[in-house]
C-alpha positions as MATLAB code, in Angstrom:
seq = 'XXXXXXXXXXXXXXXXXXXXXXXXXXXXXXXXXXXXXXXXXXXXXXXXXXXXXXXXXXXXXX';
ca = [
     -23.491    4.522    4.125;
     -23.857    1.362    5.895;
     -21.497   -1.426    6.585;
     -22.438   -4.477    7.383;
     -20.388   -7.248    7.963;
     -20.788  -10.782    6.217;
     -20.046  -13.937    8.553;
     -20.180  -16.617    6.110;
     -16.844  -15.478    4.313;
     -15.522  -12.636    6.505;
     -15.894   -9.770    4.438;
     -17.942   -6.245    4.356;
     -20.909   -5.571    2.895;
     -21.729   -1.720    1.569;
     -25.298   -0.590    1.505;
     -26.388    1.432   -1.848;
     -29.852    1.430   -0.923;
     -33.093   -0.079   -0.785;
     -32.236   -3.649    0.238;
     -29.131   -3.769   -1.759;
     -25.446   -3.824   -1.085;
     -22.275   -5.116   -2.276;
     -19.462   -6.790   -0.813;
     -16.278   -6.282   -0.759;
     -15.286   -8.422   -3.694;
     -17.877   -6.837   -5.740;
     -20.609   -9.298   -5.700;
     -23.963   -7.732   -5.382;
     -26.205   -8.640   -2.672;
     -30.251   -8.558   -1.512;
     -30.951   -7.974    1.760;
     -33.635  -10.474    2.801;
     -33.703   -9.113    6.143;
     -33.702  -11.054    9.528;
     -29.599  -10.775    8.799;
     -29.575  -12.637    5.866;
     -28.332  -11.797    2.096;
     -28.677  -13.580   -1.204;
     -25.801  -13.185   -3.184;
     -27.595  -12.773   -6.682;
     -25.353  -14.604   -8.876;
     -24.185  -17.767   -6.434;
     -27.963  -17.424   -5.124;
     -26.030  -18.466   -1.473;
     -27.459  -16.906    1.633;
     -25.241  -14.993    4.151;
     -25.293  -14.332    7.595;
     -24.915  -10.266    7.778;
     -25.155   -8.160   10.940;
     -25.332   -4.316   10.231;
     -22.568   -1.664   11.992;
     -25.125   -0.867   14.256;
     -25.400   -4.202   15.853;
     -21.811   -4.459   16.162;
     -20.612   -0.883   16.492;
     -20.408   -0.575   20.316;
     -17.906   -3.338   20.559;
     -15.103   -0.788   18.029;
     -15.708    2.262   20.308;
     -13.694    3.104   23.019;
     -14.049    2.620   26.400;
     -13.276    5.223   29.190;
];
């Protein structure tokens, strides 16, 4: 599973597939891709980055 992380309100993102995921207040979202979202009720876009853009910068360092 992918976790992305959503910069326009601070919260997670969970991928279920496709170009879909939901956040972590259970709002569903498209990915549009280029890092952006949809939110498909608010129909706001959100800046997302994926755990594999950001994932270096949690692991530890020897």
């Amino acid at each position: 599973m992918e976790l992305r992380f959503d910069y326009s309100d601070g919260d997670y993102c969970f991928d279920m597939g496709g170009n879909m995921m939901m956040d972590s207040d259970g709002n569903l979202m498209q990915d549009i891709g280029g890092g952006v979202a949809t939110d498909m009720e608010s129909g706001e876009m959100h800046i997302v980055e994926s755990n594999n853009s950001f994932g270096s910068s949690f692991d530890d360092e020897d």
